[in-house]
Short mmCIF file of the C-alpha atoms (twelve columns), coordinates in Angstrom:
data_MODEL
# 
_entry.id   MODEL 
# 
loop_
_atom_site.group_PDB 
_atom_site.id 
_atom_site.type_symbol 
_atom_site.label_atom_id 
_atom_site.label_alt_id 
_atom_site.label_comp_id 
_atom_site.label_asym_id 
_atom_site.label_seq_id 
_atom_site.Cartn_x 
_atom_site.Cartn_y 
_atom_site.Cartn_z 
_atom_site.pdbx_PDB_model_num 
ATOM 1   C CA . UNK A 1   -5.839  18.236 6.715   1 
ATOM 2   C CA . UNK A 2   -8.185  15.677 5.095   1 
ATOM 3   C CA . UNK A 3   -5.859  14.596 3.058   1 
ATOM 4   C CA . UNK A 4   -7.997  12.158 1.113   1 
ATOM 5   C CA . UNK A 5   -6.535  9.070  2.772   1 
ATOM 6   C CA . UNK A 6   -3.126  10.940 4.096   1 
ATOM 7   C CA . UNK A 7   -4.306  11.527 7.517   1 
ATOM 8   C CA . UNK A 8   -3.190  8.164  8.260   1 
ATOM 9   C CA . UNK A 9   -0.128  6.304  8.114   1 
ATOM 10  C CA . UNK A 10  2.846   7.302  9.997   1 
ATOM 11  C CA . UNK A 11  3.796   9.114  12.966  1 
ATOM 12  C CA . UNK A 12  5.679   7.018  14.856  1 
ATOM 13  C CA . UNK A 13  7.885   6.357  11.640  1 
ATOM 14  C CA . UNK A 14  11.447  7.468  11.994  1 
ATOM 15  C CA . UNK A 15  13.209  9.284  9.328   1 
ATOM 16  C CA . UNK A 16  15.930  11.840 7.901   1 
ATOM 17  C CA . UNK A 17  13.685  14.470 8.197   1 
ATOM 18  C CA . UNK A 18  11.229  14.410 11.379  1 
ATOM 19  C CA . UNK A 19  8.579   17.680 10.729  1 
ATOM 20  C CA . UNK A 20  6.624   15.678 8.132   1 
ATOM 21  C CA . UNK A 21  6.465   12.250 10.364  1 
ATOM 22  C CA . UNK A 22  5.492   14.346 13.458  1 
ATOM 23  C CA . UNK A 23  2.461   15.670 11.471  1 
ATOM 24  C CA . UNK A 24  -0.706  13.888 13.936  1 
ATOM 25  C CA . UNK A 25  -3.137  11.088 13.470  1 
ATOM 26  C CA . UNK A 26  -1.230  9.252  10.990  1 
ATOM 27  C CA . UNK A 27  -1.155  5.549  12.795  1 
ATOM 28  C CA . UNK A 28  -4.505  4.505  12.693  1 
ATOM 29  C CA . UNK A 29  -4.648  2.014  9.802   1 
ATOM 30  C CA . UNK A 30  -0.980  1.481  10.335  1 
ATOM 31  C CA . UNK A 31  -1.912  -0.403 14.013  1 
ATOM 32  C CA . UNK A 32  -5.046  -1.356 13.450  1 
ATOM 33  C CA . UNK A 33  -6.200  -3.322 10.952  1 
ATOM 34  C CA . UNK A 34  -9.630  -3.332 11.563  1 
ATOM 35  C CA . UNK A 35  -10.289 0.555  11.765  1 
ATOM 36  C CA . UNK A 36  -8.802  0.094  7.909   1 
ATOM 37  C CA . UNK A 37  -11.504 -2.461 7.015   1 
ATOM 38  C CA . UNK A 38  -14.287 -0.431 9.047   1 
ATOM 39  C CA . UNK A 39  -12.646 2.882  6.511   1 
ATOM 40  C CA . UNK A 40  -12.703 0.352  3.713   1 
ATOM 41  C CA . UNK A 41  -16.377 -0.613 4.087   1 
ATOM 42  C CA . UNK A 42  -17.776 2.873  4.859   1 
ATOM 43  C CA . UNK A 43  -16.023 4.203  1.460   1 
ATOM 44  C CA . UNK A 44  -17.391 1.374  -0.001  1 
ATOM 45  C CA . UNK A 45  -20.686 2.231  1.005   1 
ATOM 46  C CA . UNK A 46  -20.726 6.034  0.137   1 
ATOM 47  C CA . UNK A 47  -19.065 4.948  -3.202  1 
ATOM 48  C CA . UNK A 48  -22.019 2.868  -3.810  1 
ATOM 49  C CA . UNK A 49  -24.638 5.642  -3.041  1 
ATOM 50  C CA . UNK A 50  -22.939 8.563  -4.189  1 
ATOM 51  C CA . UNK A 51  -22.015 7.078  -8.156  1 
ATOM 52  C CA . UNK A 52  -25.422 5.890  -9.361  1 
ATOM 53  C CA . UNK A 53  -27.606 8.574  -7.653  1 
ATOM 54  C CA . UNK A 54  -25.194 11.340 -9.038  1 
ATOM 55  C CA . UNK A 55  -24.555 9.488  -12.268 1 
ATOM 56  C CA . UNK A 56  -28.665 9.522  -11.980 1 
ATOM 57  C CA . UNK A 57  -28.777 13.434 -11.526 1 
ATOM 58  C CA . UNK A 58  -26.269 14.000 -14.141 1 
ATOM 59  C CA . UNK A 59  -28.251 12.070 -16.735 1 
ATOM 60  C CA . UNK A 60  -31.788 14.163 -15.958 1 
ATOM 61  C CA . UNK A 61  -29.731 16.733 -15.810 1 
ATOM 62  C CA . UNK A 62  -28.187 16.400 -19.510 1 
ATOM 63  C CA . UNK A 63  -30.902 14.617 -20.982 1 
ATOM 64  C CA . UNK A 64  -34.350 14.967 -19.594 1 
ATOM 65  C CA . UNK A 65  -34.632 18.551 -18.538 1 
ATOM 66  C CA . UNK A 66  -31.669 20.288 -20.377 1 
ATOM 67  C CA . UNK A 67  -29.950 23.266 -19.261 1 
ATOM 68  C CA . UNK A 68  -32.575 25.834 -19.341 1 
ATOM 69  C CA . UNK A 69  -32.253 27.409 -16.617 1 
ATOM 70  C CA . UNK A 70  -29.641 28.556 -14.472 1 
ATOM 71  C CA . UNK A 71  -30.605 26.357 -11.558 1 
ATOM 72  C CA . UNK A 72  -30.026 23.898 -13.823 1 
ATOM 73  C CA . UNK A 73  -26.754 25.001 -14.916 1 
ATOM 74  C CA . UNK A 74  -25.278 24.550 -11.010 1 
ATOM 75  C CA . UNK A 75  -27.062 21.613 -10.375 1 
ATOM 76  C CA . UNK A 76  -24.706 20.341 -13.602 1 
ATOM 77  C CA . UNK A 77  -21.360 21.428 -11.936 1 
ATOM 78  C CA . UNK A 78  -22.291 20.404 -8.177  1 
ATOM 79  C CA . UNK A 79  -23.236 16.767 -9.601  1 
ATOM 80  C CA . UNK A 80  -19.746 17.215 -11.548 1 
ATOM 81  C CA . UNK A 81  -17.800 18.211 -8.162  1 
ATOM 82  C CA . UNK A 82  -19.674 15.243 -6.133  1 
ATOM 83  C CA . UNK A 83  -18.482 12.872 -9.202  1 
ATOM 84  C CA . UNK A 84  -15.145 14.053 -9.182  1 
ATOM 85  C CA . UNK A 85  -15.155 13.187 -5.332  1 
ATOM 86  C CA . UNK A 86  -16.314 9.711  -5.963  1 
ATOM 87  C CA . UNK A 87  -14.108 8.226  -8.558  1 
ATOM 88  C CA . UNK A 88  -11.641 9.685  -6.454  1 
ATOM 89  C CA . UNK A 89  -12.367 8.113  -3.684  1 
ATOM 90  C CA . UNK A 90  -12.043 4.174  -4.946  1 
ATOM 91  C CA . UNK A 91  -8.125  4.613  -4.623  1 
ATOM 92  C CA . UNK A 92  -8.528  5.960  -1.239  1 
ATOM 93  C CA . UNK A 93  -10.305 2.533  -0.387  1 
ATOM 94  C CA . UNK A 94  -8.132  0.507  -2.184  1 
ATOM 95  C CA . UNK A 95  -5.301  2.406  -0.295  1 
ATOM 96  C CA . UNK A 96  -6.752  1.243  3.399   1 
ATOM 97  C CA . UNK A 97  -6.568  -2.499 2.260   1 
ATOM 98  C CA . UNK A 98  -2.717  -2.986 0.395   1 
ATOM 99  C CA . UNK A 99  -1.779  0.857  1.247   1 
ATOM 100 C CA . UNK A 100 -0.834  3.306  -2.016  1 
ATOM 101 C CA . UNK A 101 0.096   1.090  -4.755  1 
ATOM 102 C CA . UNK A 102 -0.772  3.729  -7.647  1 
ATOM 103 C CA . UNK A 103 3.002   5.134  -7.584  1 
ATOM 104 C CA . UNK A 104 3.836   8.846  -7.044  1 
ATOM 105 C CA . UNK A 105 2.674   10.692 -9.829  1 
ATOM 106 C CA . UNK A 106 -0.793  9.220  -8.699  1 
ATOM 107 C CA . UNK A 107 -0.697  10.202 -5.114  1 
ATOM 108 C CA . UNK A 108 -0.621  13.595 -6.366  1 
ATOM 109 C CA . UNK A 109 -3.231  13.674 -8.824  1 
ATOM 110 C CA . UNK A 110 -5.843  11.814 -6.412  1 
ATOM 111 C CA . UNK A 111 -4.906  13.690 -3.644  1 
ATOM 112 C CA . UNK A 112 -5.691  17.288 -5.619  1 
ATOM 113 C CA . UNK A 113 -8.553  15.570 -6.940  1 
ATOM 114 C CA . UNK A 114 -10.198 14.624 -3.806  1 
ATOM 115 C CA . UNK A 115 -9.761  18.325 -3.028  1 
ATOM 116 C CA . UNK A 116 -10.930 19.613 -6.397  1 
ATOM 117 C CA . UNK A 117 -14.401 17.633 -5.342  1 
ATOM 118 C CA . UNK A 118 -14.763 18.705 -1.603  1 
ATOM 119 C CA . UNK A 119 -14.210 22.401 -2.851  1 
ATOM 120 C CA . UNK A 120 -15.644 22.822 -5.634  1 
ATOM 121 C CA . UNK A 121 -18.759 21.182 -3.958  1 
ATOM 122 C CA . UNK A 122 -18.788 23.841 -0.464  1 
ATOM 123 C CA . UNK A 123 -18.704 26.416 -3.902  1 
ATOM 124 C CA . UNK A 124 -20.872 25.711 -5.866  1 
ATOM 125 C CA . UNK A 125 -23.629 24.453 -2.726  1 
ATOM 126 C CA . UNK A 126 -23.210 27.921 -1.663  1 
ATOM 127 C CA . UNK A 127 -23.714 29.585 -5.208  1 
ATOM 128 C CA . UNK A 128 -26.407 27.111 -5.483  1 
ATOM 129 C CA . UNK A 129 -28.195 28.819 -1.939  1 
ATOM 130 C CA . UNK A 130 -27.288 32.602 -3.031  1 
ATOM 131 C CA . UNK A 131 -29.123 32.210 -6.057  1 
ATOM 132 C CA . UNK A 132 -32.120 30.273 -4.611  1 
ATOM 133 C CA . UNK A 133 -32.195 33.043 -2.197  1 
ATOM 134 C CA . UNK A 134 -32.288 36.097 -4.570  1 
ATOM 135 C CA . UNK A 135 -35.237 33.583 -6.536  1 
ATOM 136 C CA . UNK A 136 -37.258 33.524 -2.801  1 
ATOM 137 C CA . UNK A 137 -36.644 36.238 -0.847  1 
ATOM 138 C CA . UNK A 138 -36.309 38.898 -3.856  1 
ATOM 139 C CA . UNK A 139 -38.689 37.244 -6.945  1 
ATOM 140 C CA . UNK A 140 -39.385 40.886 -8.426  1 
ATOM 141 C CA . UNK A 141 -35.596 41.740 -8.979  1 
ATOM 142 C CA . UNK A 142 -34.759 37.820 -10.020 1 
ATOM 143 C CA . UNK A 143 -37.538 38.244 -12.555 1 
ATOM 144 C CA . UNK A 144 -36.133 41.636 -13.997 1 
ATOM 145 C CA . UNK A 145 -32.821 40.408 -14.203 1 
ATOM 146 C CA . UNK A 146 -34.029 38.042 -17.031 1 
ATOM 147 C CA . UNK A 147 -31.070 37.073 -19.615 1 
ATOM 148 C CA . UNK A 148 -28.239 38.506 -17.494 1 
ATOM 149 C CA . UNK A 149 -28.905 35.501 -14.974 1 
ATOM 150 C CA . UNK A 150 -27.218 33.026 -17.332 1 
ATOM 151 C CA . UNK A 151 -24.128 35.375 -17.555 1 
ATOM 152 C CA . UNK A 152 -24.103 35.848 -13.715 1 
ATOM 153 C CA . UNK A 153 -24.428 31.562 -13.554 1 
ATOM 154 C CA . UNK A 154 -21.290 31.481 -16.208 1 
ATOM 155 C CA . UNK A 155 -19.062 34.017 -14.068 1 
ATOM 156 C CA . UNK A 156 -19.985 32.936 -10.677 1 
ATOM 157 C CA . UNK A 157 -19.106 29.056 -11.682 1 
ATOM 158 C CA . UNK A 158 -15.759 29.928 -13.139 1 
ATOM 159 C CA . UNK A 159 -15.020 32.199 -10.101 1 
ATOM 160 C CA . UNK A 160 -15.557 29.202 -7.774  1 
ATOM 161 C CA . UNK A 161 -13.601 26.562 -10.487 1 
ATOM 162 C CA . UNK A 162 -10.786 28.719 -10.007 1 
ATOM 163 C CA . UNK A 163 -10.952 29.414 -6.387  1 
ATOM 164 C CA . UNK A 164 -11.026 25.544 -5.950  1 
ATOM 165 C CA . UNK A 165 -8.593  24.961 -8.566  1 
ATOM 166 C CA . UNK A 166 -6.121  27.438 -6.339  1 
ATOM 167 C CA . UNK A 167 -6.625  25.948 -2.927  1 
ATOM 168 C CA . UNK A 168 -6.713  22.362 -4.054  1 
ATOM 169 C CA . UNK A 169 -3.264  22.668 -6.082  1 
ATOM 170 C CA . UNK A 170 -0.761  22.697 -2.814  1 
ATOM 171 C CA . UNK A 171 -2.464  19.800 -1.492  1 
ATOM 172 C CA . UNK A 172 -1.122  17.824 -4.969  1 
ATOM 173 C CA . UNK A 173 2.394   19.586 -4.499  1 
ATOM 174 C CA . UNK A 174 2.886   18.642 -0.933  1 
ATOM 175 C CA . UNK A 175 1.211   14.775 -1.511  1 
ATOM 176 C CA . UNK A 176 3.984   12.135 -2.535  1 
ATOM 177 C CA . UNK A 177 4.622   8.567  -1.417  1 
ATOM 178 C CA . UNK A 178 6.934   7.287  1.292   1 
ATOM 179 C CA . UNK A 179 7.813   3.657  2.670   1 
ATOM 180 C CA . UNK A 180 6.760   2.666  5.882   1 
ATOM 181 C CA . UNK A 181 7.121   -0.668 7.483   1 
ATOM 182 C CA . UNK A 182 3.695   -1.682 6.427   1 
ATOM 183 C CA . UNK A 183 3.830   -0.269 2.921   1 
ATOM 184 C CA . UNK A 184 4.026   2.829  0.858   1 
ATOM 185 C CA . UNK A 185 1.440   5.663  1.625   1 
ATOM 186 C CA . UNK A 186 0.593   8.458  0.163   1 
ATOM 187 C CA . UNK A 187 0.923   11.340 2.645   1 
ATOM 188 C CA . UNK A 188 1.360   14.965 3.239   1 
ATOM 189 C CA . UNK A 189 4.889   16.837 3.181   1 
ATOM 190 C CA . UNK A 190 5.072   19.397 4.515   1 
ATOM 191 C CA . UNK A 191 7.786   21.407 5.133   1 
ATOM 192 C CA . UNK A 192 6.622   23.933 7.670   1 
ATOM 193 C CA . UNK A 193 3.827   24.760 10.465  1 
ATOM 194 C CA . UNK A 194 2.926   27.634 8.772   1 
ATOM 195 C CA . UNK A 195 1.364   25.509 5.431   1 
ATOM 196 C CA . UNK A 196 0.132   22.693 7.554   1 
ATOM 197 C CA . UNK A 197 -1.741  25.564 9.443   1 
ATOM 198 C CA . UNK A 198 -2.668  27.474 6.642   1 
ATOM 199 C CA . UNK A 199 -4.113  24.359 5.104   1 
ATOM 200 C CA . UNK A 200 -6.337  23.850 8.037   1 
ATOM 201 C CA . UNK A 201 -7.913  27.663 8.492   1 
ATOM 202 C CA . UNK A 202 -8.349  27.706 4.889   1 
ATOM 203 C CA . UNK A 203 -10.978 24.620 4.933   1 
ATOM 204 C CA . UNK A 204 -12.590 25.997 8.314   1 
ATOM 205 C CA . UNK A 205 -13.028 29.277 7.349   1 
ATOM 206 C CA . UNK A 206 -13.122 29.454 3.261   1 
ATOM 207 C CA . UNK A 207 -14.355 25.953 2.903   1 
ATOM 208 C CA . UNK A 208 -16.761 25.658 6.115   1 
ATOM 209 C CA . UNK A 209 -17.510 29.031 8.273   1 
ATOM 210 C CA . UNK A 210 -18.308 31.111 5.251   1 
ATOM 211 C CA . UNK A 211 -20.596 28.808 3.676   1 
ATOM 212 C CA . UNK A 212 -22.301 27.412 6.891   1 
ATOM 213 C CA . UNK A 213 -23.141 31.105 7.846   1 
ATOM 214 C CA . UNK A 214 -24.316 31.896 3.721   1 
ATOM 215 C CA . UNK A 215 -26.611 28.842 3.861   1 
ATOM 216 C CA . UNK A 216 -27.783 29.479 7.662   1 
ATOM 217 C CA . UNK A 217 -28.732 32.892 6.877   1 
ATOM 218 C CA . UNK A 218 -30.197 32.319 3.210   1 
ATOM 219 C CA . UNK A 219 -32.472 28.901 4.511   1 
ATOM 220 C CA . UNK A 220 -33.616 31.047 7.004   1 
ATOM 221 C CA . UNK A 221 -34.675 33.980 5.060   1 
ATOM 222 C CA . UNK A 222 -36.227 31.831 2.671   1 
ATOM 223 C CA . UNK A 223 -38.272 29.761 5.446   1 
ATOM 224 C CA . UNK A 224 -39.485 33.242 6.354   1 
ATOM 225 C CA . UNK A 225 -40.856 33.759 2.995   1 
ATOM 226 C CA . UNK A 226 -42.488 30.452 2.611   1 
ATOM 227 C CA . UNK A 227 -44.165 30.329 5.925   1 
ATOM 228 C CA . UNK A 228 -45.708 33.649 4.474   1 
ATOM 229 C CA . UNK A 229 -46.691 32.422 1.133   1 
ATOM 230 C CA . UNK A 230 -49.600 30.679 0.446   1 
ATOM 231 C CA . UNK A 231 -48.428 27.812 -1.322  1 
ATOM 232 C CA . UNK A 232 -49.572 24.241 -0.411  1 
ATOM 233 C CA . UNK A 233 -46.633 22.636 0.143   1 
ATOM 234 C CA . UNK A 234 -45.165 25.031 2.622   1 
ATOM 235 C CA . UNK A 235 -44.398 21.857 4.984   1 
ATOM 236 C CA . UNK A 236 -42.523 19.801 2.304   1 
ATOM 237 C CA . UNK A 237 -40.670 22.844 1.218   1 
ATOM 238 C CA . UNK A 238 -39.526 23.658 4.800   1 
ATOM 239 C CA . UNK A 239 -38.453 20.093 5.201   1 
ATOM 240 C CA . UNK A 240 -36.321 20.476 2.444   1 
ATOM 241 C CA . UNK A 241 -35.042 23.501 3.427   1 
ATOM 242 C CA . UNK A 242 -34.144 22.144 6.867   1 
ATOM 243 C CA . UNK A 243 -32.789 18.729 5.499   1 
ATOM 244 C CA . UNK A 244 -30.112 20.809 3.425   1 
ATOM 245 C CA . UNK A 245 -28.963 23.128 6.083   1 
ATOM 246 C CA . UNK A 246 -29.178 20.197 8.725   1 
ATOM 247 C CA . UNK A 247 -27.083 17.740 6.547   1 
ATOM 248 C CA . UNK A 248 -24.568 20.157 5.353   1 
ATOM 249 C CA . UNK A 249 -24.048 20.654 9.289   1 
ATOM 250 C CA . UNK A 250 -23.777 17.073 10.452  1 
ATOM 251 C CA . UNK A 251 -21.199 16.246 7.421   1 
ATOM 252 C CA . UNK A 252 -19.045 18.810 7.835   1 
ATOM 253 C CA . UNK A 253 -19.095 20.981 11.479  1 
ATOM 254 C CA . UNK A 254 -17.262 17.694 13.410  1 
ATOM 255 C CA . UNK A 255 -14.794 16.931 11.031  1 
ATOM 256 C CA . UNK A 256 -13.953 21.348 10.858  1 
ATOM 257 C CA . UNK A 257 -13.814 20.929 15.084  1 
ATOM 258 C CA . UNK A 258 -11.631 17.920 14.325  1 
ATOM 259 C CA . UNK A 259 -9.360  20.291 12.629  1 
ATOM 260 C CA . UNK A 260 -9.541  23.278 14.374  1 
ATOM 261 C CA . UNK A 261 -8.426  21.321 17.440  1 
ATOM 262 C CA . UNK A 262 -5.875  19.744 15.810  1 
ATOM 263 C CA . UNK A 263 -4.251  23.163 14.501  1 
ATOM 264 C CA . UNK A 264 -4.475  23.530 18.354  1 
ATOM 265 C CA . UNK A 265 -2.388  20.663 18.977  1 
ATOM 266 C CA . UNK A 266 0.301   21.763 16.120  1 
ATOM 267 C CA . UNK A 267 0.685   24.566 18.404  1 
ATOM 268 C CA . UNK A 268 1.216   22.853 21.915  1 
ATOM 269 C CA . UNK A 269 -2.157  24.373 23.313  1 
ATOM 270 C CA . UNK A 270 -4.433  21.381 23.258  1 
ATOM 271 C CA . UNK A 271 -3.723  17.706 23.438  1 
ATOM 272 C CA . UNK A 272 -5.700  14.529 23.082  1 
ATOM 273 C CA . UNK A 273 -4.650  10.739 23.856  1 
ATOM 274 C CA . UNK A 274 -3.578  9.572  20.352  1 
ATOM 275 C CA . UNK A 275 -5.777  6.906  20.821  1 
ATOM 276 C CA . UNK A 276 -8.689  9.270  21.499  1 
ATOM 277 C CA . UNK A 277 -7.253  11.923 18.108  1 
ATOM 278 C CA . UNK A 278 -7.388  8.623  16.309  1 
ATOM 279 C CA . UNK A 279 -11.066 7.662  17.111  1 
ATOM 280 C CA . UNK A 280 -12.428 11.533 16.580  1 
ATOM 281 C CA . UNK A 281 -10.733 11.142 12.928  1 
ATOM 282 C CA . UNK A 282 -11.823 8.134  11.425  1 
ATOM 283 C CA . UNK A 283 -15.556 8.978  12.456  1 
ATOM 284 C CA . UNK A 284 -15.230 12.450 11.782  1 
ATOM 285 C CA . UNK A 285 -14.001 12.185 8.555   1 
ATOM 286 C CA . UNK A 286 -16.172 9.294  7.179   1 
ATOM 287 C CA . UNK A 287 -19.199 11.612 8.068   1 
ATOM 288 C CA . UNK A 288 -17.312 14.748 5.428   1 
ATOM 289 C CA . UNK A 289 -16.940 12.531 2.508   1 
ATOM 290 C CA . UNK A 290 -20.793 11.355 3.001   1 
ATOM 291 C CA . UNK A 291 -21.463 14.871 1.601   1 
ATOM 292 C CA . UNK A 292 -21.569 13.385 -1.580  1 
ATOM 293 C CA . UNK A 293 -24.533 11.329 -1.066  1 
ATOM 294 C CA . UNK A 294 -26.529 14.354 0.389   1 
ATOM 295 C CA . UNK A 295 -27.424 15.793 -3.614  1 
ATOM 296 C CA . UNK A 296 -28.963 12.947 -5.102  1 
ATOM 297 C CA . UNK A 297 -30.611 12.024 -1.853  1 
ATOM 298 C CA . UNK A 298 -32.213 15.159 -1.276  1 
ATOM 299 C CA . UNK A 299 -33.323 15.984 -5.196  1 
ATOM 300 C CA . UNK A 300 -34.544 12.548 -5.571  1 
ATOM 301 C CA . UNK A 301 -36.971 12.168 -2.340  1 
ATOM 302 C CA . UNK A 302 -37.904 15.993 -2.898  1 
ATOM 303 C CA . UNK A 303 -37.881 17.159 -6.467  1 
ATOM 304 C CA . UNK A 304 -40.790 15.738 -8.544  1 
ATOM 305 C CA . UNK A 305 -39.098 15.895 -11.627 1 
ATOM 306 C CA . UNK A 306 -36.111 13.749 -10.733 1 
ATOM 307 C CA . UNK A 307 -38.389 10.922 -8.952  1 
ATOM 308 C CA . UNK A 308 -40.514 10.809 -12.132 1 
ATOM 309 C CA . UNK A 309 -37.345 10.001 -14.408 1 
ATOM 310 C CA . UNK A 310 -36.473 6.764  -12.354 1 
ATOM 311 C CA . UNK A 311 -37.384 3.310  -13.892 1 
ATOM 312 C CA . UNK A 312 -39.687 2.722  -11.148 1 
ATOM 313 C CA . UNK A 313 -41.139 6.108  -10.635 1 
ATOM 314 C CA . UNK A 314 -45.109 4.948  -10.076 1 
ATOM 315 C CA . UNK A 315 -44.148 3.070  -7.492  1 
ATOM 316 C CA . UNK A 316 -41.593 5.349  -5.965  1 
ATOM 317 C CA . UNK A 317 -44.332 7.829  -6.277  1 
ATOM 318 C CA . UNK A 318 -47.135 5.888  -4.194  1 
ATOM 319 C CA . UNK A 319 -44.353 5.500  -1.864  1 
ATOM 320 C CA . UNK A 320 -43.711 9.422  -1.365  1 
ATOM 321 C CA . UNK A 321 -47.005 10.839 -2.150  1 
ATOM 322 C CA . UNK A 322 -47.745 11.218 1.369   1 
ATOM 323 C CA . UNK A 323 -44.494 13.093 1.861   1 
ATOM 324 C CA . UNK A 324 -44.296 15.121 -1.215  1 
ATOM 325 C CA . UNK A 325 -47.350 16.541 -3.336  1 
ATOM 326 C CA . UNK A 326 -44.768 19.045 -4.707  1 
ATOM 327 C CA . UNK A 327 -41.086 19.901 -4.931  1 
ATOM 328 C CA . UNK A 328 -39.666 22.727 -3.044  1 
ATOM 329 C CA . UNK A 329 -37.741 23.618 -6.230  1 
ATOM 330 C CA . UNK A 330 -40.723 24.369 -8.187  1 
ATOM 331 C CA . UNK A 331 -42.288 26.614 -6.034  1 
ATOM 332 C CA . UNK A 332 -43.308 28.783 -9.437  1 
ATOM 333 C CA . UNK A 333 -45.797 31.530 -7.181  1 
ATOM 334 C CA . UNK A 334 -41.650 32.684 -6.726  1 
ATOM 335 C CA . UNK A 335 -39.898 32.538 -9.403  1 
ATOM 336 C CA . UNK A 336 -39.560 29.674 -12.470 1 
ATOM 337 C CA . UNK A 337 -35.753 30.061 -11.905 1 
ATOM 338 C CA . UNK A 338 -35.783 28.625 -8.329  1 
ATOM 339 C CA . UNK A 339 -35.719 24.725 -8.887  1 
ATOM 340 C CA . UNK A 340 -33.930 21.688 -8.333  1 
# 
């Protein structure tokens, strides 16, 4: 499993008890010290994207358009869940350089909150697409539901809170820190196939199939009705359309093959050079944690209201004008609930 940096340290270790030291792809930064400064840099990099653009969002968010609507409302929590990702993340870098020097009691609670962040974010993106949907494809019934959306917003964020709150929480009992010869690392313990198996089908299917096929199916419906609207950005909002669906994709459907084949190799049916398993991870996995960079990128370059809040919006907007004329989210000939 991704285990925020716990895929990594320690296979060929030999100790009392061998299941957890068997578990794969756990050498690379151990032999190779420049795959952990390549790891190092990348996080550094995403770290640097992801924290002012969502710290950006958050602030528009809270103090320049307000919660008014329920759009608005799971923008707020998916900026929260990419947040909670990020901060996360700087021990995870720190960890590739001098290994896991944050003590036990750490490893836990920055392993379950690196998990906390990747689902609650697959959540919420997908509650995010449902309810754009309903606003496109079905504007009549969106409008009539009127007050009761709010109420809907409330239940259907706390239902995926807890559902990410559930399935992140063995991740932090299973994480603690061991000694290696090149340090102490924070890794997974397992103590059976079965959860190491369980933990990967429930991030390809809960955390990866279901919402890949929700978003597939909703983008495409919603293309549908835009190509049959008359609105005058029809092009931009397409774009945007296909820049969500397209970037959820490239983040996360290698890293979910990554892990499918590796349940395959827990199981004797499939095997890779370790070399090779080793190569597949670190670039597999440095493309899933980008995810966090894909919200602010996409509602600053495509909503209107977000580029006009940044302190050098006029020229930001010269820039995009002859990309954007109009955001997708406030395609109002819809619904006013459908925005970014």
């Amino acid at each position: 499993m991704m285990h925020g940096e716990t895929l990594h340290e320690v296979s060929n270790i030999s100790y009392d008890y061998d299941y957890t030291y068997d578990y794969p792809l756990v050498t690379l930064e151990e032999e190779n010290f420049s795959f952990r400064i390549i790891n190092a840099i990348c996080y550094s990099l995403i770290i640097c994207i992801s924290l002012p653009g969502n710290s950006f969002l958050l602030w528009v968010v809270l103090k320049k358009v307000g919660l008014s609507s329920s759009a608005d409302f799971l923008l707020l929590h998916l900026t929260v869940s990419d947040l909670i990702f990020t901060f996360t993340l700087v021990p995870w870098t720190v960890n590739h350089i001098w290994g896991w020097i944050f003590g036990n009691l750490a490893c836990k609670l920055f392993t379950w909150g690196i998990f906390l962040g990747l689902y609650s974010y697959m959540m919420f993106l997908t509650v995010m697409t449902v309810h754009r949907y309903v606003a496109v494809v079905y504007p009549v019934f969106a409008s009539s539901v009127g007050n009761r959306s709010r109420l809907y917003t409330h239940i259907s964020s706390a239902v995926a809170w807890l559902i990410s709150v559930g399935f992140s929480l063995p991740e932090m009992i299973f994480s603690e820190t061991m000694d290696g010869p090149d340090g102490v690392f924070c890794i997974p313990n397992y103590n059976s196939m079965f959860m190491e198996l369980f933990g990967y089908f429930s991030q390809i299917i809960l955390f990866f199939l279901l919402p890949f096929l929700v978003i597939v199916f909703c983008h495409t419906r919603m293309g549908f009705a835009i190509l049959q609207s008359r609105i005058r950005s029809r092009n931009h909002a397409i774009c945007i359309i296909l820049s969500i669906a397209v970037g959820f994709f490239i983040c996360w459907a290698p890293y979910n093959i990554f892990l499918f084949l590796l349940s395959l190799r827990s199981l004797d049916v499939f095997t890779l050079r370790e070399s090779v398993w080793e190569i597949i991870y670190c670039f597999t996995h440095i493309l899933a944690y980008s995810h966090c960079c894909l919200n602010p990128l996409v509602h600053i370059f495509g909503g209107k209201k977000f580029r006009n809040n940044l302190p050098w919006s006029r020229g930001f907007h010269r820039l995009s004008q002859r990309f954007s004329t109009q955001t997708f989210s406030n395609l109002s000939s819809f619904s006013g609930q459908f925005h970014l």
